[in-house]
N, CA, C and O atoms as CSV, one atom per row, in Angstrom:
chain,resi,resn,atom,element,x,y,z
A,1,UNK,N,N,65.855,22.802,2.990
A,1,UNK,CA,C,66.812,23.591,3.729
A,1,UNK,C,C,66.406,25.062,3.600
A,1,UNK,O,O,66.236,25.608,2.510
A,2,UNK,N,N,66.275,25.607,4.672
A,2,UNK,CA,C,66.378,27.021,4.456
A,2,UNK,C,C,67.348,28.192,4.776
A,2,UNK,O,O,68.427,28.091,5.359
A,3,UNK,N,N,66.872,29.126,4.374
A,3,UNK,CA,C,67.888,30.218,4.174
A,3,UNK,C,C,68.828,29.922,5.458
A,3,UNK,O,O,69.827,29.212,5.345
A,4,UNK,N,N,68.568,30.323,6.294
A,4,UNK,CA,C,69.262,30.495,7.837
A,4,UNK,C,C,70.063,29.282,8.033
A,4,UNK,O,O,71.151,29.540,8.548
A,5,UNK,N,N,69.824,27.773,7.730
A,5,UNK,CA,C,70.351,26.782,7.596
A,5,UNK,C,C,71.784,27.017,6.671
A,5,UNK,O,O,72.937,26.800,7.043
A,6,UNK,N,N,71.284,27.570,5.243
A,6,UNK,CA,C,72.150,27.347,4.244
A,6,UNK,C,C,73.701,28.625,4.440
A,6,UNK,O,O,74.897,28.353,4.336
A,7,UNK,N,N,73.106,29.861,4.714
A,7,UNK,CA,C,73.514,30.657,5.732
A,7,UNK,C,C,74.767,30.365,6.914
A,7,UNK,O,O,75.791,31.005,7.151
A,8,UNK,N,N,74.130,28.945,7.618
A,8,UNK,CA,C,74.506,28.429,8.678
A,8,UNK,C,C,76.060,27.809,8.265
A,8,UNK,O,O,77.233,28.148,8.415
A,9,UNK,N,N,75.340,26.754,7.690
A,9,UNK,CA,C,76.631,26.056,6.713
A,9,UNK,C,C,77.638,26.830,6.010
A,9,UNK,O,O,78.790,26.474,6.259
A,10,UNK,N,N,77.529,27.639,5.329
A,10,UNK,CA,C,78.387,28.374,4.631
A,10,UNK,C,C,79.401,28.715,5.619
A,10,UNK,O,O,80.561,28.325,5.487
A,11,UNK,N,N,78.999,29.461,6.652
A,11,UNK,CA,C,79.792,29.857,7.430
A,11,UNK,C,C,80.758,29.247,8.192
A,11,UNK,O,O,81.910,29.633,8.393
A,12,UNK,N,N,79.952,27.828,8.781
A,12,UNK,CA,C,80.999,26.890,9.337
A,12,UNK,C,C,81.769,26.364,8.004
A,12,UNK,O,O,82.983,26.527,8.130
A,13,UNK,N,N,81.436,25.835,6.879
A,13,UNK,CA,C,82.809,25.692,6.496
A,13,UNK,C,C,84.256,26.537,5.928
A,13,UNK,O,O,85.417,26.156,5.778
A,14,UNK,N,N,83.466,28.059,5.666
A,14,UNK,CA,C,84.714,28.915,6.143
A,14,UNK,C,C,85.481,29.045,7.175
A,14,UNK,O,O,86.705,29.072,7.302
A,15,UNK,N,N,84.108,29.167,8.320
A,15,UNK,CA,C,85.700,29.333,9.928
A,15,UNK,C,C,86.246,27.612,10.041
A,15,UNK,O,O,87.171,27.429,10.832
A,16,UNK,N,N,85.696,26.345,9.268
A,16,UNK,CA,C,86.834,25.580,9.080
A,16,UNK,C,C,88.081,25.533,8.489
A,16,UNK,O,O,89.107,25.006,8.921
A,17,UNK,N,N,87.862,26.239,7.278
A,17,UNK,CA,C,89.056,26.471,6.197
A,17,UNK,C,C,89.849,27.589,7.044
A,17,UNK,O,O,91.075,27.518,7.124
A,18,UNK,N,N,89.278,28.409,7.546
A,18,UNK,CA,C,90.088,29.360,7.948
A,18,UNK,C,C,91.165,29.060,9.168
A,18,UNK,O,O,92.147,29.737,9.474
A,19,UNK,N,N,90.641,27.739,9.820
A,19,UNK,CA,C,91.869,27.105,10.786
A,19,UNK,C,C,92.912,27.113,10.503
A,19,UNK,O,O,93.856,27.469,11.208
A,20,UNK,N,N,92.950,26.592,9.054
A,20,UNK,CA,C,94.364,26.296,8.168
A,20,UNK,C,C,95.255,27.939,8.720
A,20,UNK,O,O,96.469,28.145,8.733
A,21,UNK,N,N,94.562,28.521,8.968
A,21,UNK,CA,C,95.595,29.960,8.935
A,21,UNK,C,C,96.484,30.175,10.479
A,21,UNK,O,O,96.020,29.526,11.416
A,22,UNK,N,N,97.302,30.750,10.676
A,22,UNK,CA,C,98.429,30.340,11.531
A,22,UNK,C,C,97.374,30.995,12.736
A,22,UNK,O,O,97.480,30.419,13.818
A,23,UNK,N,N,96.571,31.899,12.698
A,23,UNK,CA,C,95.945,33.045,13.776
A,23,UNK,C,C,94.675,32.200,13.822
A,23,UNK,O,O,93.750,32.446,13.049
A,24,UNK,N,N,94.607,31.126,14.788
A,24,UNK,CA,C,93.780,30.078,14.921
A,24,UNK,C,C,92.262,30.727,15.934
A,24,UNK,O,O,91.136,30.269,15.738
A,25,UNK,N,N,92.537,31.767,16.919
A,25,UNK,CA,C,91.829,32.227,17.620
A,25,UNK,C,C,89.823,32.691,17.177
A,25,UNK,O,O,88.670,32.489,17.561
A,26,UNK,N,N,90.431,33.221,16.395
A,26,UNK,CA,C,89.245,33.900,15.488
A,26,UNK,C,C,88.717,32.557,15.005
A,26,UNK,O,O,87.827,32.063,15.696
A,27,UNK,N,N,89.117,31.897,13.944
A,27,UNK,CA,C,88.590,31.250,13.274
A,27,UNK,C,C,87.822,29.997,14.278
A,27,UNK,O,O,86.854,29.307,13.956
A,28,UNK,N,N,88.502,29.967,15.423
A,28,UNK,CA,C,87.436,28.707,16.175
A,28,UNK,C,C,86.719,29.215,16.898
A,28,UNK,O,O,86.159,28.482,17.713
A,29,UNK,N,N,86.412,30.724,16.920
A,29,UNK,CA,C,85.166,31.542,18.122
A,29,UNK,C,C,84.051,31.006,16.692
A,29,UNK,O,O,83.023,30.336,16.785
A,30,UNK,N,N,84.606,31.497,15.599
A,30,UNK,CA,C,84.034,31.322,14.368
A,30,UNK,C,C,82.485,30.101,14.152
A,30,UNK,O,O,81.268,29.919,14.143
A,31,UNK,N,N,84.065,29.513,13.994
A,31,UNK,CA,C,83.336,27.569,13.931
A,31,UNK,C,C,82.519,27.154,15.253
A,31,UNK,O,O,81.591,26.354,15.370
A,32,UNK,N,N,83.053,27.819,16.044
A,32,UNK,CA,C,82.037,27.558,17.246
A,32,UNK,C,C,80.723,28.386,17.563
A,32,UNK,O,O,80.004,28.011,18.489
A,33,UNK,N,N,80.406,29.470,16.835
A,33,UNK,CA,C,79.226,29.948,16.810
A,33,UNK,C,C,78.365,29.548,15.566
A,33,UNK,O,O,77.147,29.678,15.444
A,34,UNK,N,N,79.349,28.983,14.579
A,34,UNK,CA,C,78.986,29.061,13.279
A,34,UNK,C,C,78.198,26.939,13.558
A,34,UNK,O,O,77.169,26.548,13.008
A,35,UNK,N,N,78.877,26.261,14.282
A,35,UNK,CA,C,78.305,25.030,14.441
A,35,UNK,C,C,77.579,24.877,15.265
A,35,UNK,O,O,77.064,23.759,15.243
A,36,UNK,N,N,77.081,25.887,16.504
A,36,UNK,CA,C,76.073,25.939,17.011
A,36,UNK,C,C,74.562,26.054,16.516
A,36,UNK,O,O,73.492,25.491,16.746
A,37,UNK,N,N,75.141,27.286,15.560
A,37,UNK,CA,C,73.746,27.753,14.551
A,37,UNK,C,C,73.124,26.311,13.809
A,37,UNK,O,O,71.981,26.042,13.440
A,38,UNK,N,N,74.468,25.477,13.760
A,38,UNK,CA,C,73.630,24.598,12.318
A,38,UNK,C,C,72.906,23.510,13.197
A,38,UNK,O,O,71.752,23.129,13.003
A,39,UNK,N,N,73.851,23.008,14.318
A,39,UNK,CA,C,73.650,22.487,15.412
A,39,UNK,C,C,71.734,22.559,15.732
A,39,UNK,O,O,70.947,21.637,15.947
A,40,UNK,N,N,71.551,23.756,15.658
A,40,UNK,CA,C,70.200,24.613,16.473
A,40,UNK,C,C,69.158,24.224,15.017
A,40,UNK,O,O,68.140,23.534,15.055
A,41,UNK,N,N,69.699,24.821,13.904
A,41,UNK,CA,C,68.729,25.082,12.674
A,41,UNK,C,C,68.525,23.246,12.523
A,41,UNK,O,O,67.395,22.863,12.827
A,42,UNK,N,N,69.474,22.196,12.108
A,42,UNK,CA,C,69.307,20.915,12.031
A,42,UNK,C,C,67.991,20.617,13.276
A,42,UNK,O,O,67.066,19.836,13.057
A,43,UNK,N,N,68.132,21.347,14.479
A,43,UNK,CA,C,66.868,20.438,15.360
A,43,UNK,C,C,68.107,19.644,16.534
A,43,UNK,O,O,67.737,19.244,17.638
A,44,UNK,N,N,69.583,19.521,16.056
A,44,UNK,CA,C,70.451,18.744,17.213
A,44,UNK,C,C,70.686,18.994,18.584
A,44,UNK,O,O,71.108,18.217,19.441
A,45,UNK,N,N,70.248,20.572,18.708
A,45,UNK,CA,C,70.542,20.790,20.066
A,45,UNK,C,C,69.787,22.343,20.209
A,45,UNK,O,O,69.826,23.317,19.457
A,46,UNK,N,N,69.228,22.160,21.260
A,46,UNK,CA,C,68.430,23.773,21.500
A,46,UNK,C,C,68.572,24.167,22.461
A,46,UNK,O,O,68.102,23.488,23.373
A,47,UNK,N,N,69.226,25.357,22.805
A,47,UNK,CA,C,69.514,26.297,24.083
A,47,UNK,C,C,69.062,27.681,24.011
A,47,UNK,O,O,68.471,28.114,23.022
A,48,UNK,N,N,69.215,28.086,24.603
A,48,UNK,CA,C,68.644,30.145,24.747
A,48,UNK,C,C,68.967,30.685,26.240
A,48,UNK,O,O,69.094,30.088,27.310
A,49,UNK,N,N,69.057,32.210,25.845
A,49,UNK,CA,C,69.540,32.689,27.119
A,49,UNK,C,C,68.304,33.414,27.581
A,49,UNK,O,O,67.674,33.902,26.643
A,50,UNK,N,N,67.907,33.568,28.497
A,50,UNK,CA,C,66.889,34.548,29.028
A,50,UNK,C,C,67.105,36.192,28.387
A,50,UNK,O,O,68.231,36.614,28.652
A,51,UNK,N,N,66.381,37.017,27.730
A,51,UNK,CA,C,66.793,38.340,27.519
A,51,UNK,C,C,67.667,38.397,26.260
A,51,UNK,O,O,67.379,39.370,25.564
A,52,UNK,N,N,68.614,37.663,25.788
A,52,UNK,CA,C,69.675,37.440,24.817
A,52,UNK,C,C,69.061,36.898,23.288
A,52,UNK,O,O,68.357,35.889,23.255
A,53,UNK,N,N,69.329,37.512,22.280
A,53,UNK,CA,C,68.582,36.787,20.820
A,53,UNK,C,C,70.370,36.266,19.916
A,53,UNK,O,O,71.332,36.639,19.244
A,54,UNK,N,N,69.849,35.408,20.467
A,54,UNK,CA,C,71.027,34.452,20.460
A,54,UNK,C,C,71.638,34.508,18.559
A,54,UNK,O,O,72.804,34.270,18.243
A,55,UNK,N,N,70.510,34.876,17.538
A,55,UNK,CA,C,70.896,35.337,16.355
A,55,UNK,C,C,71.277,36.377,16.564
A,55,UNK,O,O,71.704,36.532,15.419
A,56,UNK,N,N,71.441,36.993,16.884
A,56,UNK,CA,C,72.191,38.694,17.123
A,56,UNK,C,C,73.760,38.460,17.867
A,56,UNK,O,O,74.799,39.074,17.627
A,57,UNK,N,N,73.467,37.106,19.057
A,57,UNK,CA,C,75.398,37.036,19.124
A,57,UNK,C,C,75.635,36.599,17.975
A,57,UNK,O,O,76.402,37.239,17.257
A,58,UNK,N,N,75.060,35.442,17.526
A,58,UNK,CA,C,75.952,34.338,16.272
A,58,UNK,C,C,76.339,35.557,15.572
A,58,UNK,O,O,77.468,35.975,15.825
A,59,UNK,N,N,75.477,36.342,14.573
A,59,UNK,CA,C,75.599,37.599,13.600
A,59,UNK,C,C,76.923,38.263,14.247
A,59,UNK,O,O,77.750,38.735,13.467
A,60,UNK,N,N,77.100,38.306,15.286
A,60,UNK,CA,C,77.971,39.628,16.380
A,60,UNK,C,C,78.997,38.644,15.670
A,60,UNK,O,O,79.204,38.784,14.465
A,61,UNK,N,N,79.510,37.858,16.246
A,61,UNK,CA,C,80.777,37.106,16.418
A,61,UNK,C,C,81.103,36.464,14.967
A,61,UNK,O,O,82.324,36.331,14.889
A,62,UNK,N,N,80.699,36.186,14.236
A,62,UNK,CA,C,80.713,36.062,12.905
A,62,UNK,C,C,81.013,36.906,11.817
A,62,UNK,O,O,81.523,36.662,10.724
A,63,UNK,N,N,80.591,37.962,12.335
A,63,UNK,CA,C,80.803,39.698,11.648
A,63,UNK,C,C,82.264,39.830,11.262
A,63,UNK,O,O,82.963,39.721,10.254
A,64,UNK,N,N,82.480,40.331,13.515
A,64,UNK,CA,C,83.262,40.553,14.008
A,64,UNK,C,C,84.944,39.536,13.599
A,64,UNK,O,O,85.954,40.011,13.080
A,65,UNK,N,N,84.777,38.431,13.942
A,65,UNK,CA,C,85.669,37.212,13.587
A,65,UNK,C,C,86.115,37.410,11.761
A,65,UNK,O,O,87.175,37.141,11.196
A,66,UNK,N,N,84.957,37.925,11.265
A,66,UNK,CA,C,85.590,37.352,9.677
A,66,UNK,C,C,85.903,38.790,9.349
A,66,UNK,O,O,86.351,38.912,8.209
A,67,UNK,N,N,85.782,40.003,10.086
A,67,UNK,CA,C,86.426,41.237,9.450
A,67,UNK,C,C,87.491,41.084,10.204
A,67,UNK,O,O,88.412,41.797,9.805
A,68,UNK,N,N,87.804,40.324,11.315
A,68,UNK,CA,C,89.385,40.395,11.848
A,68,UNK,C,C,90.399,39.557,11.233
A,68,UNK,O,O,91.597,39.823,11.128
A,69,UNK,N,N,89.804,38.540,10.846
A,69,UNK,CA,C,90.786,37.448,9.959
A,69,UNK,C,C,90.443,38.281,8.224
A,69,UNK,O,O,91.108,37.913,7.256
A,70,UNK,N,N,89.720,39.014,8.125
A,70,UNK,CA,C,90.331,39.233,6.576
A,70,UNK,C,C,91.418,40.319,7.116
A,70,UNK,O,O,92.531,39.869,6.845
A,71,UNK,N,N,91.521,41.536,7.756
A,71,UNK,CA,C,92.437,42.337,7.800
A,71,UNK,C,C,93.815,41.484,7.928
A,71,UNK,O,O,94.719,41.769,7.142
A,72,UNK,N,N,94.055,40.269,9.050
A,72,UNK,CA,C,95.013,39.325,8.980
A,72,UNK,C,C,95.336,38.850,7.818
A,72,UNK,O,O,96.515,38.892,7.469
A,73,UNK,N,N,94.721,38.509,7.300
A,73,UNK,CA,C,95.155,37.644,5.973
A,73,UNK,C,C,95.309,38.515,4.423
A,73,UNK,O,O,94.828,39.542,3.945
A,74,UNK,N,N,96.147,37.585,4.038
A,74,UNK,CA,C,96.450,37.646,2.310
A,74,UNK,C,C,96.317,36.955,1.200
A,74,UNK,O,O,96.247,37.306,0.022
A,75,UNK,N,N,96.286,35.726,1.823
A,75,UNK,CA,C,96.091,34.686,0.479
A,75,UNK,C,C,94.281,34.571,0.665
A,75,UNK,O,O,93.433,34.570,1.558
A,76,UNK,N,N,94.396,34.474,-0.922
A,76,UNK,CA,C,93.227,34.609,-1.644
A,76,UNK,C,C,92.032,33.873,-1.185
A,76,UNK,O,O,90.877,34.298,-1.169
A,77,UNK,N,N,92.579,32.389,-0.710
A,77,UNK,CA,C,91.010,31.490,-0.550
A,77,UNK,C,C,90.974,31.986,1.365
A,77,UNK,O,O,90.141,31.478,2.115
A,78,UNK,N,N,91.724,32.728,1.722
A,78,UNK,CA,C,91.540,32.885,3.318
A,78,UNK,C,C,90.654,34.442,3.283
A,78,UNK,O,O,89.667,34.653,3.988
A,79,UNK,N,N,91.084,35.175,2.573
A,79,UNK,CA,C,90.617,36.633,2.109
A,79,UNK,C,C,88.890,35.999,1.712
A,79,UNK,O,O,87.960,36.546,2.304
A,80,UNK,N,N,88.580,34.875,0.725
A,80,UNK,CA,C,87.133,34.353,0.404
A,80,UNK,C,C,86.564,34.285,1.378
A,80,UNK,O,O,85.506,34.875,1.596
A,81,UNK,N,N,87.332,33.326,2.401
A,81,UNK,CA,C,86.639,32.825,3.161
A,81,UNK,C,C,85.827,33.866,4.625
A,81,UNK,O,O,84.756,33.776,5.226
A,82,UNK,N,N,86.688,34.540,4.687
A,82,UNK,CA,C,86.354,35.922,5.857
A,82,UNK,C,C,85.727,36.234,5.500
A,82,UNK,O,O,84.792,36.495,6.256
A,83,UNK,N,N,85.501,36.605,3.751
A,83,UNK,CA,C,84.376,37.703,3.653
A,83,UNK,C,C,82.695,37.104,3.660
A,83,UNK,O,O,81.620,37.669,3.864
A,84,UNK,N,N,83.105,35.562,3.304
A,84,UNK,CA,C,82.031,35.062,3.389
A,84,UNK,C,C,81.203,34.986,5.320
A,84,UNK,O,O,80.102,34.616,5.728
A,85,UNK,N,N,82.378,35.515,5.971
A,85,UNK,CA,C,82.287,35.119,7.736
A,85,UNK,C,C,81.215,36.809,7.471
A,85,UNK,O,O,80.061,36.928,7.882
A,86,UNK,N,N,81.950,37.847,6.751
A,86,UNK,CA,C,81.416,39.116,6.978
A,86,UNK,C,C,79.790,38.769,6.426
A,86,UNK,O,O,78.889,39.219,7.134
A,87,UNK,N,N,79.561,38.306,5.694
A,87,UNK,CA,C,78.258,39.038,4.944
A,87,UNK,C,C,77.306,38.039,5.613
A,87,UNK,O,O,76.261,38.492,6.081
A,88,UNK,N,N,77.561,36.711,5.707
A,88,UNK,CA,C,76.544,35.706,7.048
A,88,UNK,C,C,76.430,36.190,7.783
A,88,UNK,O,O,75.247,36.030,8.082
A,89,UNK,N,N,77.173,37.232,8.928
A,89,UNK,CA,C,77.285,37.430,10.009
A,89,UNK,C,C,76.565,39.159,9.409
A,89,UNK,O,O,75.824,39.549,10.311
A,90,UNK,N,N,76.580,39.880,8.593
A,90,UNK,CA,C,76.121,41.179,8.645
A,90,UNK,C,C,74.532,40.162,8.360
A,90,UNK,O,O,73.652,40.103,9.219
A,91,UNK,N,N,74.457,39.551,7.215
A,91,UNK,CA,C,73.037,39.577,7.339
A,91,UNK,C,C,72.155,38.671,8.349
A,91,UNK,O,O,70.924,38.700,8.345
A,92,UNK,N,N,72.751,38.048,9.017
A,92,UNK,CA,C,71.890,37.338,10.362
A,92,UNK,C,C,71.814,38.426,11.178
A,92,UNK,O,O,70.674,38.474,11.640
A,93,UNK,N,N,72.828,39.763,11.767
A,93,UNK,CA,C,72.789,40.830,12.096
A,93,UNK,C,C,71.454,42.162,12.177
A,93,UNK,O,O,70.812,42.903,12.922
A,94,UNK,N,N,71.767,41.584,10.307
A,94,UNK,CA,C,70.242,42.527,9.973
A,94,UNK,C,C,69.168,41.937,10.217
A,94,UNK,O,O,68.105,42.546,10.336
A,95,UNK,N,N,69.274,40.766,10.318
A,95,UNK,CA,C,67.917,39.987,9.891
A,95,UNK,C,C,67.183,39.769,11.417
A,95,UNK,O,O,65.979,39.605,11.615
A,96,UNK,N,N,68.308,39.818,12.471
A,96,UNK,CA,C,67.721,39.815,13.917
A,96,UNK,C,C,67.439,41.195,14.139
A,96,UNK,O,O,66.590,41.360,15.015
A,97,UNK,N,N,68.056,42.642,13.422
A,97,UNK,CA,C,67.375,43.539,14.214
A,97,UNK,C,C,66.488,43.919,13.404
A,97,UNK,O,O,66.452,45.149,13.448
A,98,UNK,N,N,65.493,43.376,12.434
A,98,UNK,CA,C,64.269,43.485,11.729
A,98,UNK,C,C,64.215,44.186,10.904
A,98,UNK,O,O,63.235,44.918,10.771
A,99,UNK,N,N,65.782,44.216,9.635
A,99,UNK,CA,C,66.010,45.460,8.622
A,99,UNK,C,C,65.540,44.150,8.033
A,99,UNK,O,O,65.011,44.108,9.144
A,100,UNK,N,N,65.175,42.963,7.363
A,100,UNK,CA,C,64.827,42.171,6.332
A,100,UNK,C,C,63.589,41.228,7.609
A,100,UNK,O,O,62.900,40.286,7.218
């Protein structure tokens, strides 16, 4: 397994846990970019957009999604779980615009 895989996973099972939370919106843009990635890294399904680096949306929306559900939230394993949405999503971010 590699990084980007393990990366991958982490993330979908936060924006799963994070369903549990009443502000359902975020957390399934989440799971749905976040199960595409693993979707893609596993080999299950491969798509691309012309012009678009499709790690730079996942990173976008992953970022974005888990700094909006931590400001929402308070309890502790939902607060974990966002931040874990933030730092997958900052470093697939970095890692598509060629800082690592």
């Amino acid at each position: 397994m590699s990084l980007h895989t393990g990366l991958a996973i982490a993330a979908l099972c936060a924006a799963v846990y994070l369903l549990t939370h009443p502000a359902r919106l975020y957390p399934a843009l989440a799971a749905l970019a976040a199960g595409l990635q693993v979707a893609m890294a596993l080999g299950i399904a491969t798509f691309g957009i012309k012009g678009v680096s499709l790690a730079l949306v996942f990173g976008a929306v992953l970022a974005v999604t888990g700094g909006i559900m931590f400001a929402k939230t308070t309890a502790k394993l939902h607060v974990g779980a966002s931040t874990v949405l933030v730092f997958v999503g900052a470093i697939q971010l970095l890692d598509a615009v060629g800082v690592f």
